[in-house]
PASE-309747 format. One line per 3 residues: for each residue y, x, z of N, C-alpha, C, O. Coordinates in nm, 3 decimals, padded with zeros to 5 digits. Example, Ala and Ser with C-alpha at 12.3 -4.5 7.8 and 13.67 -1.06 7.14 Angstrom:
-00.569 01.319 00.780 -00.450 01.230 00.780 -00.330 01.320 00.780 -00.332 01.424 00.846 ~ -00.225 01.285 00.708 -00.106 01.367 00.714 00.003 01.290 00.787 00.114 01.341 00.804
# end
This chain:
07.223 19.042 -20.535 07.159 19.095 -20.654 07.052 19.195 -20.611 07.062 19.251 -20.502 ~ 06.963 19.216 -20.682 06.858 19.285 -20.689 06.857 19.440 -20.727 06.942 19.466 -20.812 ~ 06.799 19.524 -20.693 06.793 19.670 -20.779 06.684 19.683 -20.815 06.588 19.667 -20.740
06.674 19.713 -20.932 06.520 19.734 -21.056 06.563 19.882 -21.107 06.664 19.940 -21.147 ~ 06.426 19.909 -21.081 06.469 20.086 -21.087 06.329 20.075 -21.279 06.216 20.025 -21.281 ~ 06.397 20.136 -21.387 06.367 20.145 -21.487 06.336 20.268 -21.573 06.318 20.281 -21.452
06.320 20.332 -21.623 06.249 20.419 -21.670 06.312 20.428 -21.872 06.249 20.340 -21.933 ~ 06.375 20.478 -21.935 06.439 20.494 -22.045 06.476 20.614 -22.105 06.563 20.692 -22.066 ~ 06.394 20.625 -22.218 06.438 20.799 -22.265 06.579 20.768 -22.270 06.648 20.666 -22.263
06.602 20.924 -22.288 06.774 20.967 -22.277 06.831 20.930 -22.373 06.954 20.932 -22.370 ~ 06.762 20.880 -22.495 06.889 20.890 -22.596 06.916 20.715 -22.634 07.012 20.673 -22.699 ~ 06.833 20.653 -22.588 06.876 20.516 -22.537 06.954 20.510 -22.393 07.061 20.453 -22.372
06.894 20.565 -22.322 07.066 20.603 -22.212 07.172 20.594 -22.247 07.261 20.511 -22.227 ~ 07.159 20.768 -22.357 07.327 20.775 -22.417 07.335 20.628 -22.463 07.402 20.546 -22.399 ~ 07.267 20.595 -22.575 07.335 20.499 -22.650 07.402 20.372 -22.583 07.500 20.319 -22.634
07.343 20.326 -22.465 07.392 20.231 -22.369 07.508 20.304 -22.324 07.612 20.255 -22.369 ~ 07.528 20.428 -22.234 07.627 20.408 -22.192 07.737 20.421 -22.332 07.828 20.340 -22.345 ~ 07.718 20.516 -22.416 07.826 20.498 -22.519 07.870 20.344 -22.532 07.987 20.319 -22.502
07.764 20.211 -22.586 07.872 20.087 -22.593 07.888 20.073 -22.486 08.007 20.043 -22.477 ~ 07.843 20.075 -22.385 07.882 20.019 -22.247 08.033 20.021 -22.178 08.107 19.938 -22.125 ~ 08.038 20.164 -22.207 08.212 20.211 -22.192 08.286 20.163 -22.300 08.381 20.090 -22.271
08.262 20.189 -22.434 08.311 20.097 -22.539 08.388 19.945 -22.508 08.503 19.905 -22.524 ~ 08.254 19.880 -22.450 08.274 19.744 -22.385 08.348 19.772 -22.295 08.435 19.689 -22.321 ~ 08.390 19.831 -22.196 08.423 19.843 -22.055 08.392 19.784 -21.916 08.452 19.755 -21.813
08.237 19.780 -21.980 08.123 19.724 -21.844 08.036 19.848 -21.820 08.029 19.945 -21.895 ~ 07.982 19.834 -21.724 07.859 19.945 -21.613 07.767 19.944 -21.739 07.769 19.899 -21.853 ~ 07.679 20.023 -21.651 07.528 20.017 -21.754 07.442 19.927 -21.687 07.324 19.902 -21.715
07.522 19.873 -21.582 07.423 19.784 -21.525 07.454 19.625 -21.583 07.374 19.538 -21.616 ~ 07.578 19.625 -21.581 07.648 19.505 -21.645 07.581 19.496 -21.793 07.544 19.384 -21.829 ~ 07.566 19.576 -21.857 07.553 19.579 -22.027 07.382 19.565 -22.021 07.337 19.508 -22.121
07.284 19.607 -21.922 07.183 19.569 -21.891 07.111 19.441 -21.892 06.999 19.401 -21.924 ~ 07.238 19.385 -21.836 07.195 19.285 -21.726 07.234 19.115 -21.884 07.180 19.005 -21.893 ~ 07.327 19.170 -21.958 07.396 19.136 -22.061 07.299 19.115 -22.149 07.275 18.995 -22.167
07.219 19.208 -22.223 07.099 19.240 -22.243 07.003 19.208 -22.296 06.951 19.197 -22.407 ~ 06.972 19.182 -22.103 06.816 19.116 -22.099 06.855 18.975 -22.104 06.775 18.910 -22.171 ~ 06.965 18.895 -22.049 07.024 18.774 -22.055 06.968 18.717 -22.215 06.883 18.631 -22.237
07.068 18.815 -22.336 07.059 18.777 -22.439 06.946 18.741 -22.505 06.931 18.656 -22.593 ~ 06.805 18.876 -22.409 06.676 18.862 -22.502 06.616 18.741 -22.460 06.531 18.676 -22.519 ~ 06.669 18.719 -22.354 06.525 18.608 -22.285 06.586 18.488 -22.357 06.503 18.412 -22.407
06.761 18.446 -22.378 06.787 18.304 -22.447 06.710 18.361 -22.617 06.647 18.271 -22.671 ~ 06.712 18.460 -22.674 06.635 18.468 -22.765 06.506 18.386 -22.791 06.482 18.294 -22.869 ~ 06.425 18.457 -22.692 06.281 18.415 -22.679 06.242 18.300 -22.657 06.139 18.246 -22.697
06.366 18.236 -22.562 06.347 18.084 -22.565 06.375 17.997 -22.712 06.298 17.915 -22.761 ~ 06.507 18.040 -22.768 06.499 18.001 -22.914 06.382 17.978 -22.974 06.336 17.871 -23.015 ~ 06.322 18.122 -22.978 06.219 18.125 -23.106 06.091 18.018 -23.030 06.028 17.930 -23.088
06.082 18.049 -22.919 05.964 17.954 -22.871 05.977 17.782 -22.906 05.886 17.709 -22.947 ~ 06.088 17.753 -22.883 06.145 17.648 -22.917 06.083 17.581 -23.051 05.993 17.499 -23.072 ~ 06.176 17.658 -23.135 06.160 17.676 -23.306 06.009 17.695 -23.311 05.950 17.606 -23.372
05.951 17.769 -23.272 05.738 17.776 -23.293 05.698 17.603 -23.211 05.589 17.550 -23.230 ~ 05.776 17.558 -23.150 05.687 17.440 -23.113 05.720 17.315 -23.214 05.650 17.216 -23.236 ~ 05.868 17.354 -23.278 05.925 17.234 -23.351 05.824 17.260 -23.475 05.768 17.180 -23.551
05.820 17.386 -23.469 05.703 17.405 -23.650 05.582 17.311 -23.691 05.552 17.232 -23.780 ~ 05.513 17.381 -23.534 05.369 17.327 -23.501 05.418 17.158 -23.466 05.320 17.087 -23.489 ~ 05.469 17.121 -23.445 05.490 16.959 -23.463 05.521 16.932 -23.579 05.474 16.819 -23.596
05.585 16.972 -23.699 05.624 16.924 -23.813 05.467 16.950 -23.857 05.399 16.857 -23.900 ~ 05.396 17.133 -23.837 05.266 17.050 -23.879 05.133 16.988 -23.834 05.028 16.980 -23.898 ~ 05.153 16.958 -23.746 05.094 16.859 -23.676 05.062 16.751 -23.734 04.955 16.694 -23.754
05.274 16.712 -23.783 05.263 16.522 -23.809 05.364 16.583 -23.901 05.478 16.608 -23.864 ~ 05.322 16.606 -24.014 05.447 16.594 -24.119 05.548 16.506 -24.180 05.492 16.398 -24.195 ~ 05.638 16.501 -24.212 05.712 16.405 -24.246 05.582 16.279 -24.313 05.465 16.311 -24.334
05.625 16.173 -24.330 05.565 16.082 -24.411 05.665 16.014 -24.512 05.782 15.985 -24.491 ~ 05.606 15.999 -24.604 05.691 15.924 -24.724 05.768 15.837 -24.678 05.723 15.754 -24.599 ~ 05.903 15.834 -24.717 05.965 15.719 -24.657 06.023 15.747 -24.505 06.143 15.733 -24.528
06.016 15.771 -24.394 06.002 15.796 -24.290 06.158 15.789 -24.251 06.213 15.725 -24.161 ~ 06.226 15.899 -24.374 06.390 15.900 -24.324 06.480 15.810 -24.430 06.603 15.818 -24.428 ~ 06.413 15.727 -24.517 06.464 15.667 -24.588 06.609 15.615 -24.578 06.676 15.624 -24.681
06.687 15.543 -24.427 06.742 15.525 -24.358 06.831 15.588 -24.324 06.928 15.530 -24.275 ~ 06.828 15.731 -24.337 06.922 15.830 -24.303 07.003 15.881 -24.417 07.063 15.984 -24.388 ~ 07.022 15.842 -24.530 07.113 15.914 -24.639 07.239 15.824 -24.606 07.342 15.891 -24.592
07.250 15.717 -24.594 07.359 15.623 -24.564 07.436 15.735 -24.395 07.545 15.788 -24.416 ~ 07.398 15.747 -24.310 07.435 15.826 -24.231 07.496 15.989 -24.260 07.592 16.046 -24.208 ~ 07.423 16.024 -24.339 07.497 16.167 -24.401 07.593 16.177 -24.478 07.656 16.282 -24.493
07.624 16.035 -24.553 07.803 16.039 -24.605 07.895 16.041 -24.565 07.959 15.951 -24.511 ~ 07.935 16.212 -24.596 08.083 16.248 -24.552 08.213 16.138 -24.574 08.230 16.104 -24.691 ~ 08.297 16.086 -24.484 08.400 16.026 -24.509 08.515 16.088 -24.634 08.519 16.207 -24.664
08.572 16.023 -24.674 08.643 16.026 -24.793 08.758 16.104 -24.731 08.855 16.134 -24.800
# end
């Protein structure tokens, strides 16, 4: 593993280590936890911005899913 030396006012400090111990992980662990979470974030939303820009791109067309209501009936 790597060491990344970071820079954070104090009262985001406190606030990390307060959940951090809460959790009963480091501040490096709850860091590391984190940034994990933001970056699968960012990939989400990037995701979701490309599915947009393709819907408007090529929008549905009339008819298109016609085919698919027979597939969405819940079994009895």
């Amino acid at each position: 593993m790597r060491t990344v030396q970071m820079t954070l006012d104090e009262r985001l400090v406190e606030r990390v280590d307060r959940v951090a111990r809460k959790l009963g992980k480091s501040r490096s662990s709850f860091a590391r936890d984190a940034l994990r979470d933001a970056l699968a974030r960012l990939a989400t939303q990037e995701k979701e911005r490309q599915h947009r820009r393709g819907y408007e791109t090529r929008p549905v067309a009339p008819g298109e899913f016609d085919e698919w209501p027979k597939e969405q009936v819940w079994p009895d």
